[in-house]
C-alpha positions in Angstrom: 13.2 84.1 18.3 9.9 82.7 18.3 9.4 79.0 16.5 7.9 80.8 13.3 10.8 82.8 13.6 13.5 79.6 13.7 11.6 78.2 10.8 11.9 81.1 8.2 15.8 81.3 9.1 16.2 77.8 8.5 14.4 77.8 5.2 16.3 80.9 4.7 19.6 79.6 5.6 19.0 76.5 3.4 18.1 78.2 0.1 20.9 80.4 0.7 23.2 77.4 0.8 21.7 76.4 -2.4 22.7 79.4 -4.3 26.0 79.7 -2.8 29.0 78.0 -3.6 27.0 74.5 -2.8 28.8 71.8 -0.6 26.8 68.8 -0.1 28.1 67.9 3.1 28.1 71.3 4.4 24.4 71.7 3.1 23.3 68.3 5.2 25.5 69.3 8.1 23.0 72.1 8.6 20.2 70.8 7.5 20.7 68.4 11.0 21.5 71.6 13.0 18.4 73.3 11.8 16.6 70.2 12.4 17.5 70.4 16.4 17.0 73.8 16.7 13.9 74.2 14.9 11.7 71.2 15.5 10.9 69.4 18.6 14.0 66.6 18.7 16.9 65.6 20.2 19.4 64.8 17.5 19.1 64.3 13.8 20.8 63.1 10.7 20.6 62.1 7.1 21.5 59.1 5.1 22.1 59.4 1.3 22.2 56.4 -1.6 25.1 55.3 -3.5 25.1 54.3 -6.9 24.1 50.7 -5.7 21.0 52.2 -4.0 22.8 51.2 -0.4 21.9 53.5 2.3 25.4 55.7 3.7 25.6 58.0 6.6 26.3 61.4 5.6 25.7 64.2 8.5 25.0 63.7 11.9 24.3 66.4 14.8 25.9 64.8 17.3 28.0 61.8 17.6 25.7 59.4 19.5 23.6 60.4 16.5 26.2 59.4 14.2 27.0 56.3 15.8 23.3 55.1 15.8 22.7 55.6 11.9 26.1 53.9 11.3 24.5 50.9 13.7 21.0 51.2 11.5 22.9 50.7 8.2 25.4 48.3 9.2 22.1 46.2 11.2 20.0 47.1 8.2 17.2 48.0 10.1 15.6 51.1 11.7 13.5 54.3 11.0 15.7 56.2 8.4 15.9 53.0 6.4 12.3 52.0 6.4 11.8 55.5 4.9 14.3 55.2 2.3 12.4 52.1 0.8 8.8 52.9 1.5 9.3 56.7 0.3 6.9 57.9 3.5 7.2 59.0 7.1 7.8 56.4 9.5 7.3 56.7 13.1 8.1 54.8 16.3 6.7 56.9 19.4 8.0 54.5 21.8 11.3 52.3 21.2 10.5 50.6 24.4 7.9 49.1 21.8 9.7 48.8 18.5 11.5 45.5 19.1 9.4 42.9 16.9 9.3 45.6 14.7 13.4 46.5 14.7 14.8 43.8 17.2 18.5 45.1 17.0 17.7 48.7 16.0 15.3 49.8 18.9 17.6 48.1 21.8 20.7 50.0 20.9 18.3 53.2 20.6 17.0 53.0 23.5 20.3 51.8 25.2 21.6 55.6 23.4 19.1 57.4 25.4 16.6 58.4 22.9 13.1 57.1 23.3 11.4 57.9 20.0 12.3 58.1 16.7 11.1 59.1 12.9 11.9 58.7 9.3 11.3 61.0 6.6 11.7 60.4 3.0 14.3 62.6 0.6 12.1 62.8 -2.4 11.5 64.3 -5.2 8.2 62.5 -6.5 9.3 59.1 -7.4 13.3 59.9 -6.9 14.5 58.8 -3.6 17.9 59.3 -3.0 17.5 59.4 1.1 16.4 59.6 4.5 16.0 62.5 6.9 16.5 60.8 10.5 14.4 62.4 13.7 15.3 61.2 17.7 14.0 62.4 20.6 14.5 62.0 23.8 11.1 61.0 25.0 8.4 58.7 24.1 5.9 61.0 22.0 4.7 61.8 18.7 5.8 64.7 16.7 3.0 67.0 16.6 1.9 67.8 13.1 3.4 70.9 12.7 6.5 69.3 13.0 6.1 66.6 10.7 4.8 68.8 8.1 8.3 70.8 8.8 10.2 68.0 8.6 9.0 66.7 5.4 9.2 70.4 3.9 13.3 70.6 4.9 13.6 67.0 3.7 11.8 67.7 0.4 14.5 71.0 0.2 17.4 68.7 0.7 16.0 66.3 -1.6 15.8 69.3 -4.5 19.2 70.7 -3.7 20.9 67.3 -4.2 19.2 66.6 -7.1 19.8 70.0 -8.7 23.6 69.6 -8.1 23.5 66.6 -9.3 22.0 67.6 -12.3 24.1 70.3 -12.8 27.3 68.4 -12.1 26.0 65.6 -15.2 25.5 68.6 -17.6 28.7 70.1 -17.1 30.3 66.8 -17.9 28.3 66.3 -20.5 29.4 70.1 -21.7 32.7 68.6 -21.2 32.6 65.7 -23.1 30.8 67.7 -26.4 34.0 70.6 -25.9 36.2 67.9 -25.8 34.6 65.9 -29.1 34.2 69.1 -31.2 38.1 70.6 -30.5 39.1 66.6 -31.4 37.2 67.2 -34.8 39.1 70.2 -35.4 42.1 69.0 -35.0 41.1 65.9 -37.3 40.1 67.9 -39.8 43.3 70.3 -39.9 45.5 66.9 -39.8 43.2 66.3 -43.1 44.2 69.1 -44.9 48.2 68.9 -43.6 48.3 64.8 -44.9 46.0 65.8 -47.9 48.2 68.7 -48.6 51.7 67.0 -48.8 50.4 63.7 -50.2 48.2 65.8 -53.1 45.5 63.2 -52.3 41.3 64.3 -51.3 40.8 64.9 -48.2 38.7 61.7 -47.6 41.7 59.7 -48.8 44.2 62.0 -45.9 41.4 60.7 -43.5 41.6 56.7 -44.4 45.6 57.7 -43.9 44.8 58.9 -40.6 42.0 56.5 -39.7 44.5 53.2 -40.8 47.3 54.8 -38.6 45.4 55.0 -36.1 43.8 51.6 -36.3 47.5 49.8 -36.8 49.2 51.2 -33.6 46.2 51.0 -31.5 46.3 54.9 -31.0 43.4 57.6 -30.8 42.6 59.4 -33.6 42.6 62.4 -32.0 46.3 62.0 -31.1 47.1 60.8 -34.4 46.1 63.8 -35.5 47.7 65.6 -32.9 51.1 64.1 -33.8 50.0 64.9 -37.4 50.1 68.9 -36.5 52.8 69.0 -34.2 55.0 67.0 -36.8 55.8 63.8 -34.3 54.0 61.7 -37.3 54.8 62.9 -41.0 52.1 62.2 -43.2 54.3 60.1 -45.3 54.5 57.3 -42.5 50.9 57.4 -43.1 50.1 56.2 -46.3 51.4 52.6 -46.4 48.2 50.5 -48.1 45.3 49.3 -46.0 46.4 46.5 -44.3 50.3 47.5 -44.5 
């Protein structure tokens, strides 16, 4: 296949992913692959924040790769992390050079066999939760087709997180509202059971409930659970505030 060719099947493949069953390691893992076979590099890999905004290796293509980002965070120093905080494309064309500017990274680089190296933001306009990593095996720049494609499959990694992320918070949030309104049911058919075989209003069966609840240091929601399945009469509930 020609380049052009390598590049539509990786944007392809990617978008794919995205649609599918997604699997964010699975989706980085190839993202790196594509990143090898598409663009002019040796190796690649990508690391993701945590909720403390600390940098974590996630994929690798290779395990020299792997243990080189692991040395970057651990040293924190390097390409992928200079990325992360200035949120654009860092590039060192020669390692042989890059020791004042990373004096632990660029040694161990070097010492790895790779010769150049490049950092591209995971963005998604002022949210960055990432680095794409970039090593070759000789000293050169990328050409500008390339960095233009690396920023393009970083930017689609950056949206795919994002979007699962963002997903995976609404469906908990859908969760939590599912799980408030079937409590209020319940509440309210404990309500009518306590207000029902107490002949008191409804609001009064609910102060019943709410003081029970209260005293024993128990949800409401089981209280009123009990209430139903007939664990807790309602007569246990209407001892006096305070009782």
């Amino acid at each position: 296949m020609t380049r052009e060719e390598r590049m539509a099947r990786a944007f392809v493949d990617l978008a794919d992913t995205l649609v599918r069953d997604f699997e964010i390691l699975d989706f980085l893992d190839l993202l790196c692959r594509r990143c090898v076979e598409v663009l002019d590099v040796s190796a690649a890999g990508v690391l993701l924040a945590d909720e403390n905004r600390e940098l974590r290796l996630v994929a690798a293509s290779s395990e020299a790769m792997r243990v080189l980002e692991v040395f970057e965070v651990q040293n924190d120093e390097g390409p992928c992390l200079e990325a992360y905080r200035v949120g654009e494309q860092v590039a060192a064309s020669d390692l042989s050079a890059a020791s004042d500017r990373w004096p632990r990274f660029a040694p161990k680089a070097t010492e790895a066999g790779f010769r150049s190296a490049f950092g591209f933001p995971l963005r998604l306009r002022a949210d960055r939760i990432g680095a794409l990593n970039l090593f070759c095996t000789t000293a050169s720049d990328l050409v500008v087709a390339d960095v233009r494609a690396a920023q393009a499959l970083a930017d689609i990694a950056a949206i795919g997180i994002l979007q699962e992320r963002a997903l995976r918070e609404a469906n908990a949030l859908s969760d939590q509202l599912q799980h408030a309104l079937h409590s209020r049911v319940m509440i309210e058919q404990a309500k009518g059971i306590v207000a029902s075989q107490l002949g008191v209003e409804m609001g009064e069966a609910f102060d019943c409930l709410r003081r029970h609840s209260r005293q024993n240091n128990i949800p409401l929601r089981e209280v009123a659970a009990a209430t139903i399945d007939g664990a807790v009469r309602p007569q246990e509930l209407s001892g006096p505030p305070g009782g």
